[in-house]
C-alpha positions as CSV (number, residue, x, y, z in Angstrom):
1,X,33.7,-53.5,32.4
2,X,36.6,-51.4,32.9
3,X,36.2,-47.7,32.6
4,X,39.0,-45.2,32.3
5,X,39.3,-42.6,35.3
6,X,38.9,-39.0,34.3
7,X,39.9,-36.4,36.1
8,X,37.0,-34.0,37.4
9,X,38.3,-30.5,38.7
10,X,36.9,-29.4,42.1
11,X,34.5,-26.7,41.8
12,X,36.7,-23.6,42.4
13,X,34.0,-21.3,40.9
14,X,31.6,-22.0,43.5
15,X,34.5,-22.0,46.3
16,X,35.3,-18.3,45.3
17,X,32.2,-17.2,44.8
18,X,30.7,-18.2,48.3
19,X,34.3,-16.6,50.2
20,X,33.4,-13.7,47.5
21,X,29.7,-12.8,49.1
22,X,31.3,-14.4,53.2
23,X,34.0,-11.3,52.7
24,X,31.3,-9.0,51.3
25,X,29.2,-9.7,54.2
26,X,31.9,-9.7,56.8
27,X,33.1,-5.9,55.8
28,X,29.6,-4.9,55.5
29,X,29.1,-6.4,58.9
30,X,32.0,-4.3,60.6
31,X,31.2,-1.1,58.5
32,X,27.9,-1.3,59.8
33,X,29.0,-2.0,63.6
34,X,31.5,0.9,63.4
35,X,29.2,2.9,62.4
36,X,27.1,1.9,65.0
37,X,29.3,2.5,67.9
38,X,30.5,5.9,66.1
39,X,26.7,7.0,65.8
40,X,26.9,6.8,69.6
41,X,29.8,8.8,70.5
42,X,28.6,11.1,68.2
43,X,25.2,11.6,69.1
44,X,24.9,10.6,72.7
45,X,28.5,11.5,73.4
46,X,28.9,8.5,75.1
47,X,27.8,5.0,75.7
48,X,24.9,4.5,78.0
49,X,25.2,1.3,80.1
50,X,22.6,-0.6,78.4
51,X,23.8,0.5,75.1
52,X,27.6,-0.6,76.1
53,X,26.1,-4.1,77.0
54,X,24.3,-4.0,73.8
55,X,27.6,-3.1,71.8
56,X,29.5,-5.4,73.6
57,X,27.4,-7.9,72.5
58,X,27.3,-7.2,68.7
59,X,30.5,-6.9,68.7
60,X,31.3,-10.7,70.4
61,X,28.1,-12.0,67.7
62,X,29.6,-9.9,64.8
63,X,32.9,-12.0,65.4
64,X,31.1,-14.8,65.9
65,X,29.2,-14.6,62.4
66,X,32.5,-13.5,60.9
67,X,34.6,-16.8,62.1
68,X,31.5,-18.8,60.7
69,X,31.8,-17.1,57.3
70,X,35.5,-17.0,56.8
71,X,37.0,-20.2,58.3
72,X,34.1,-22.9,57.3
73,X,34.1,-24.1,53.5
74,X,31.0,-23.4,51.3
75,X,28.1,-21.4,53.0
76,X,26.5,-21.6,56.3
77,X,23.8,-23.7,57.3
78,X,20.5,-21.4,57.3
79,X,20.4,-22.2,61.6
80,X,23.2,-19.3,61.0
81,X,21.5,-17.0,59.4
82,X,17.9,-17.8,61.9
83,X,20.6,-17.0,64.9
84,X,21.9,-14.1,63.2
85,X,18.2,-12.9,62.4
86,X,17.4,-14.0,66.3
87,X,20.0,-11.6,67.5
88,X,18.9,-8.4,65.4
89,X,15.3,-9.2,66.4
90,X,16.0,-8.9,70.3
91,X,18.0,-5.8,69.9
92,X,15.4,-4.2,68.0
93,X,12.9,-4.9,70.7
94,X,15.3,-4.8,73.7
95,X,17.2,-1.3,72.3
96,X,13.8,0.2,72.1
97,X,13.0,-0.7,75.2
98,X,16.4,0.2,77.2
99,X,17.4,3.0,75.0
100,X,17.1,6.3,77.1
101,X,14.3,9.2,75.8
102,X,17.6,11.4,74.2
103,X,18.3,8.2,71.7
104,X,15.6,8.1,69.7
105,X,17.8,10.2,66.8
106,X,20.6,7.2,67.2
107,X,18.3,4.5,67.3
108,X,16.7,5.2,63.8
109,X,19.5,6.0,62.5
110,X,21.9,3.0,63.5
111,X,19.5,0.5,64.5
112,X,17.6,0.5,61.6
113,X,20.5,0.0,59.0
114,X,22.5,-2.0,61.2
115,X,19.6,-4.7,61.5
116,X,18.5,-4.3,57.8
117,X,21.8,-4.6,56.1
118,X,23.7,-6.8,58.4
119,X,21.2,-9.5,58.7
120,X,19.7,-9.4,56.0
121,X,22.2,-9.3,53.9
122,X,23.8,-12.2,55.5
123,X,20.6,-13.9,56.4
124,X,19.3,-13.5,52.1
125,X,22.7,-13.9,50.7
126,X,24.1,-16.7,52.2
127,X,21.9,-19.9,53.1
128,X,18.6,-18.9,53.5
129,X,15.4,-19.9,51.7
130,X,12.9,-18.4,49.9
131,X,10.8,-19.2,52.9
132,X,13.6,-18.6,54.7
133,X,13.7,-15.0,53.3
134,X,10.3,-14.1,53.4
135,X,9.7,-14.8,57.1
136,X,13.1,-13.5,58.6
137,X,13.1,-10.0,56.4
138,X,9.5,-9.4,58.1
139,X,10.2,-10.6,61.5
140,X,12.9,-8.1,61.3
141,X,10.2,-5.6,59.6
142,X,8.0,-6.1,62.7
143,X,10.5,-6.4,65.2
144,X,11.9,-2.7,64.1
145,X,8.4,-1.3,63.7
146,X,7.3,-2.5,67.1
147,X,10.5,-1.2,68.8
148,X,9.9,2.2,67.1
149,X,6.6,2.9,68.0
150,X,7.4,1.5,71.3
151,X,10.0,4.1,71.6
152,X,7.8,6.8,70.6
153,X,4.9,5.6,72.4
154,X,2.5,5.2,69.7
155,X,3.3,8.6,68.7
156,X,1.2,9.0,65.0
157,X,3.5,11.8,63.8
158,X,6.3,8.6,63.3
159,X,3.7,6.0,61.9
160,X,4.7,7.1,58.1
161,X,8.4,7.0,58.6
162,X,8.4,4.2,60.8
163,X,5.5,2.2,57.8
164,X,8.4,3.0,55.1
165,X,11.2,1.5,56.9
166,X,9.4,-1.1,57.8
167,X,8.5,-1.7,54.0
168,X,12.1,-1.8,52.8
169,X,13.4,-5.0,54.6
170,X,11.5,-7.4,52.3
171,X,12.9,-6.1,49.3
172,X,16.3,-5.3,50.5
173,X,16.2,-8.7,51.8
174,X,15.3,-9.9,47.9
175,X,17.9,-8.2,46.3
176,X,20.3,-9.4,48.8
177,X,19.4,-12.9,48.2
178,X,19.4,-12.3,43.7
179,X,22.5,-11.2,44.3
180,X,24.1,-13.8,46.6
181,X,22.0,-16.3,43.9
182,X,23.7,-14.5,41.2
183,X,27.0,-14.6,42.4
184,X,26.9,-18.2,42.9
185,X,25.5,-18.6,39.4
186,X,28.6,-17.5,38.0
187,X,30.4,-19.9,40.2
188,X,28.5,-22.6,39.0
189,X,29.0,-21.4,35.3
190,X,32.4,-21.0,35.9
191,X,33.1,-25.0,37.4
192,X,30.8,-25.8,34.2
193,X,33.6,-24.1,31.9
194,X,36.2,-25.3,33.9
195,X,34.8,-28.9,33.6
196,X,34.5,-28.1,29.9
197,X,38.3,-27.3,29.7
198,X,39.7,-30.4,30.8
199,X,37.4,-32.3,29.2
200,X,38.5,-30.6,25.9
201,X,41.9,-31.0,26.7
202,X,41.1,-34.9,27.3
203,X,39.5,-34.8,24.4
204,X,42.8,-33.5,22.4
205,X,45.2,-35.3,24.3
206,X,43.2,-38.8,23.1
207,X,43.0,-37.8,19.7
208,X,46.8,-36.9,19.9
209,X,47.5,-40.3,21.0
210,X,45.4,-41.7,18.8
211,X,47.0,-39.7,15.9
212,X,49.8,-40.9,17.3
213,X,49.1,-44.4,17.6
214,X,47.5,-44.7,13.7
215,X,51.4,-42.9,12.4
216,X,52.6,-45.7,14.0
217,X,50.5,-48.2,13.0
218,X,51.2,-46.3,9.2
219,X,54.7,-46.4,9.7
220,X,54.4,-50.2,10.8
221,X,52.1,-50.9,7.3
222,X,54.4,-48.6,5.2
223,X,57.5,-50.8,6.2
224,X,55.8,-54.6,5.9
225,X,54.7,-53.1,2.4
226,X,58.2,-52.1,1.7
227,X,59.2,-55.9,3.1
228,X,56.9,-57.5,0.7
229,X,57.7,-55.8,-2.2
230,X,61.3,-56.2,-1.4
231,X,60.6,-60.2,-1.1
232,X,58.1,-60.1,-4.8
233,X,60.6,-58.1,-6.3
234,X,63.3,-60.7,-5.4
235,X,60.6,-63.7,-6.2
236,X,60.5,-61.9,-9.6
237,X,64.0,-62.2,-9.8
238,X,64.4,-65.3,-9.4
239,X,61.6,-66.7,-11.7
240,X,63.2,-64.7,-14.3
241,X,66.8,-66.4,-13.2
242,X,64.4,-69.9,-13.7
243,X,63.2,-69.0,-16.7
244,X,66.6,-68.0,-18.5
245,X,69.1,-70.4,-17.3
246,X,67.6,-73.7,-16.0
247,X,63.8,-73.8,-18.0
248,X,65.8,-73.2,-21.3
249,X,68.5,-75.5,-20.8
250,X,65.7,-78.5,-19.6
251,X,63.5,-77.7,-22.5
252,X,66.3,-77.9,-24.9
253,X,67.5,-81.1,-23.1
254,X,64.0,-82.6,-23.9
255,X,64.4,-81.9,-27.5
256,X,64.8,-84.5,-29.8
257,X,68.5,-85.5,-30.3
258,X,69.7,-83.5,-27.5
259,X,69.9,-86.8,-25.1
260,X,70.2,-90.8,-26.7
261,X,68.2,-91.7,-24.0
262,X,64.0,-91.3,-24.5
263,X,63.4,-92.4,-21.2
264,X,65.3,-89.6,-20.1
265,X,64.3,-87.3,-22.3
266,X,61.5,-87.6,-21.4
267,X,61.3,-87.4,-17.7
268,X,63.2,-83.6,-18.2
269,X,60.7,-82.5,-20.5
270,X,57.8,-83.1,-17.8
271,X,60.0,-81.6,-15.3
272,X,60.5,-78.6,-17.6
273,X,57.1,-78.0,-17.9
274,X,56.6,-78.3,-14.0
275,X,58.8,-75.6,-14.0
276,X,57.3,-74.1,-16.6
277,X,54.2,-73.7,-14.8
278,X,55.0,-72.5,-11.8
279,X,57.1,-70.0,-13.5
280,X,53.6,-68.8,-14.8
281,X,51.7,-68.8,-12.0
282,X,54.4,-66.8,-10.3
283,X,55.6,-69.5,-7.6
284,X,52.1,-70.1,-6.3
285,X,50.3,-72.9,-6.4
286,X,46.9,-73.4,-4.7
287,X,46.3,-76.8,-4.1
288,X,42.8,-78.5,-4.8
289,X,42.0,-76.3,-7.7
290,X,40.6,-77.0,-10.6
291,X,43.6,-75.9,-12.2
292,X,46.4,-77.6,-10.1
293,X,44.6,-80.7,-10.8
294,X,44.4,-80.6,-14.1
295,X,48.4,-79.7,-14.4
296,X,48.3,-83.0,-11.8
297,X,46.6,-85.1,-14.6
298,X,48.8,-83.6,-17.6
299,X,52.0,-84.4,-15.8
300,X,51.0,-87.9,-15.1
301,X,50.5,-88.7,-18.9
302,X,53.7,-86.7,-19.8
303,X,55.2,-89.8,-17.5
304,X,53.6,-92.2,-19.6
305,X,54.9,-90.7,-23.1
306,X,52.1,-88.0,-24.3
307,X,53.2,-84.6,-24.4
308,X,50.3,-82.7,-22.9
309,X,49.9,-78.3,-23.9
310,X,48.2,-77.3,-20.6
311,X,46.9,-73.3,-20.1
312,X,44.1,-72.2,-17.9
313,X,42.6,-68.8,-18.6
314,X,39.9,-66.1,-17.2
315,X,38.8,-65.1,-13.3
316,X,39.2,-67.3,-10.3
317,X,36.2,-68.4,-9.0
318,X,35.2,-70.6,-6.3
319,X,34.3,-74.3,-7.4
320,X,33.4,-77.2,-4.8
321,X,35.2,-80.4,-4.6
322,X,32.9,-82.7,-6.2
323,X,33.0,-80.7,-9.3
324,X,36.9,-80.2,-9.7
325,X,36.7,-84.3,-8.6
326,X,34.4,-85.0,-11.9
327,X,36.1,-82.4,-14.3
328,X,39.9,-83.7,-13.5
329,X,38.5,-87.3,-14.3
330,X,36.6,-86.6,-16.9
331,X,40.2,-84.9,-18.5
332,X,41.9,-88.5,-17.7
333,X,39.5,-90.1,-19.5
334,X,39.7,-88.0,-22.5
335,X,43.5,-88.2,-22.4
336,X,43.9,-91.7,-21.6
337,X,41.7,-92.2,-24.4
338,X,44.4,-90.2,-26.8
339,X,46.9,-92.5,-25.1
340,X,45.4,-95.7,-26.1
341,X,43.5,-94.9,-29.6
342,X,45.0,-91.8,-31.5
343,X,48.2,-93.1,-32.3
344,X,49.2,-89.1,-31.1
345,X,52.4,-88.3,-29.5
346,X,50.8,-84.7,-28.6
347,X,47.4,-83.3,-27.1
348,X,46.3,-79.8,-25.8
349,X,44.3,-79.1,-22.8
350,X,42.9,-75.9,-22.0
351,X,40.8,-74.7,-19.3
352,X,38.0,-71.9,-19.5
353,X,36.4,-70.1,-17.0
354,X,33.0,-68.4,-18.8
355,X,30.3,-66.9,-17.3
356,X,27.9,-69.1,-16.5
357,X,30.5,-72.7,-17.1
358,X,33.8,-74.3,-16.6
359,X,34.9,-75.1,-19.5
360,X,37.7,-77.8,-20.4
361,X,39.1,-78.8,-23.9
362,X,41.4,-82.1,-24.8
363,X,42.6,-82.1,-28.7
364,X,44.6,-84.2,-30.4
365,X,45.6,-84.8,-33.8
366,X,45.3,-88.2,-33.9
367,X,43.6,-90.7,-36.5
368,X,40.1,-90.2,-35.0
369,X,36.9,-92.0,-35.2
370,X,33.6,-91.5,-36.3
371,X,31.4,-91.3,-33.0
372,X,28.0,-92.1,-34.6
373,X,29.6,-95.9,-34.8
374,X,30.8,-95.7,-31.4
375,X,27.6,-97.3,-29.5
376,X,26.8,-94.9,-27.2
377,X,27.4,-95.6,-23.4
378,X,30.2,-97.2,-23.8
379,X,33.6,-96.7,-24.0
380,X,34.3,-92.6,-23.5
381,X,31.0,-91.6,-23.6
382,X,30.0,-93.6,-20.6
383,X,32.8,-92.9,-17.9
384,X,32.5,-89.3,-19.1
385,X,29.1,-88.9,-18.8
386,X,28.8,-91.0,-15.5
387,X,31.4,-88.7,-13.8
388,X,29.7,-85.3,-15.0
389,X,26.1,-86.3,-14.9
390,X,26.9,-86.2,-10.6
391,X,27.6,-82.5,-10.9
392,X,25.1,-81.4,-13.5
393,X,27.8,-81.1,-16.0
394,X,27.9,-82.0,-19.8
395,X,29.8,-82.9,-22.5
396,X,30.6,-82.8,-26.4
397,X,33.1,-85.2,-28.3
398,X,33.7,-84.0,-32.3
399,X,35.9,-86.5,-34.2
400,X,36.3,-87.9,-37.7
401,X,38.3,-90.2,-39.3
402,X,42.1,-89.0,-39.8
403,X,41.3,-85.9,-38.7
404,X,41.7,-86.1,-35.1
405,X,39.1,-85.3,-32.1
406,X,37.8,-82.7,-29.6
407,X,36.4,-83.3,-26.3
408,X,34.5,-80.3,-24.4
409,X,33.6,-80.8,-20.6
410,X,32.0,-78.4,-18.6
411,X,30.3,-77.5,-15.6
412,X,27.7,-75.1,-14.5
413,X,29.4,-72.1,-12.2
């Protein structure tokens, strides 16, 4: 199954947020080493040999670090910030230990913040653990405590000082780390809301195209409705044209008098009330109904000489074959039975649609007959009751002598 591409943004929150805390390290990094190297001019008005070397060297790892953080994407691998960690452990222990008996001032004072900030700032706030945390912030705790007392030589006088400072690189190391956490949090939150933008706008362009699309497809609807009311207003037209000029002139034709010629006469009255009827039924005619039938059967005994009223009345409903089959031949029966005994020129035949039965009516005003001495099952009684007794249907004749006869059909809807 196809599925439509959408377009993710790249997570620039998290991109700015990790070159946010690489710069913040980096400057903090170089403050840190200036004030290193200035903390030796100052103080020891000069730079011993092993403190040069030692310089030298922060200095070449300090760029180092800095190249790492500024030029590779996303933050370091934590062997970075172990290497980093490495590097302020040994000069801890290996400052102590070369430092000459005059530095001891310096040495607290730049060692200490050099090794506490600087890694473990970078060390906590850029890719390390919480493992990773715990066990370089006290490494470098121990590292600087073991230096200092070294330097002092186990003096007690410095065991307080020296206890604090070693006390504050966890916790500096912790806050660096919340913060570097934080920082990236934001990032994170920001991509999220940035993610949630363009999907929004996705979301609104769609529904403007689909807004789009259902105006046109309104637009489309709107002008086939115009079309087919143009077309039914012009079918109106022209049944009303029918009806006025050519249905008036045949039925007038197929009055008596009118033509010499019954024959005739008589053909253009049947055709008038073809016309007639679809006139009525507005130019449509479904074929198979109950209805088109029975105009079938009218027409084809206004062919054989009996003018036959037709009209069909009430709701369309659904009725199967079989049952429009018995009904239309039941009708023929009762008409051709008008044809051959009434003596009538003229029947009516109406169809009813009630609710629970089909009705259907054939009267004429011809001499009747008295239906008790009509045996029964023969003659209409027995083709008509044949022919509806297959559908569940029934039937009802009332006649009398000289006074004509009705015939009711039906079926069950």
């Amino acid at each position: 199954m196809h599925e439509e591409c959408r377009m993710v943004p790249d997570p620039v929150g998290v991109q700015q947020a990790d070159r946010l805390v690489a710069h913040a390290c980096v400057v903090i990094r170089a403050a840190l080493l200036a004030q290193f190297c200035l903390a030796v001019l100052v103080e020891d008005r000069g730079f011993h040999s092993v403190q040069g070397l030692f310089i030298a060297a922060a200095v070449a790892e300090s760029g180092w670090l800095s190249w790492v953080l500024l030029t590779r994407p996303g933050r370091p691998k934590p062997m970075v910030a172990v290497a980093d960690a490495a590097f302020g452990v040994a000069a801890l222990v290996f400052g102590a230990w070369s430092a000459p008996p005059n530095a001891s001032h310096f040495w607290g004072n730049a060692m200490y913040p050099f090794t506490l900030v600087s890694s473990g700032a970078v060390l906590a706030a850029m890719c390390a653990t919480v493992r990773g945390t715990m066990i370089a912030s006290t490494t470098l705790a121990f590292a600087y405590g073991t230096g200092m007392a070294w330097f002092h030589e186990m003096d007690p006088a410095y065991a307080v000082n020296i206890s604090i400072d070693m006390l504050t690189y966890v916790p500096f190391a912790w806050v660096a780390r919340w913060l570097g956490t934080e920082v990236g949090a934001v990032g994170a939150r920001l991509d999220v809301m940035q993610e949630e933008a363009v999907r929004k706008a996705e979301q609104l362009t769609q529904a403007r195209e689909q807004a789009r699309h259902e105006q046109e497809v309104a637009a489309l609807r709107l002008a086939a409705t115009e079309t087919a009311l143009a077309a039914e207003r012009e079918r109106l037209e022209n049944m009303a044209s029918l009806h006025d000029r050519v249905l008036q002139t045949m039925e007038t034709l197929a009055r008596d008098g009118v033509l010499p010629d019954s024959r005739l006469r008589s053909h253009v009255a049947v055709e008038a009330r073809w016309l007639r009827r679809l006139i009525e039924e507005g130019g449509r005619r479904e074929d198979g109904s109950l209805s088109d039938r029975l105009w079938s059967v009218a027409e084809e005994f206004e062919r054989l000489g009996l003018r036959v009223e037709f009209s069909a009345r009430g709701p369309a409903v659904a009725i199967a074959e079989p049952c429009v089959h018995a009904l239309a031949e039941a009708a023929r029966e009762a008409l051709n039975n008008v044809a051959k005994h009434s003596g009538a020129a003229y029947a009516v035949m109406r169809a009813v649609v009630e609710p629970a039965r089909v009705l259907v009516t054939v009267v004429d005003t011809g001499c009747g007959f008295d239906p008790d001495a009509v045996p029964w099952g023969t003659g209409l009684t027995d083709s008509v009751k044949t022919r509806l007794g297959t559908v569940h249907g029934g039937f009802l004749v009332e006649s009398a002598p000289g006074e004509g006869t009705r015939v009711e059909l039906w079926i069950p809807t």
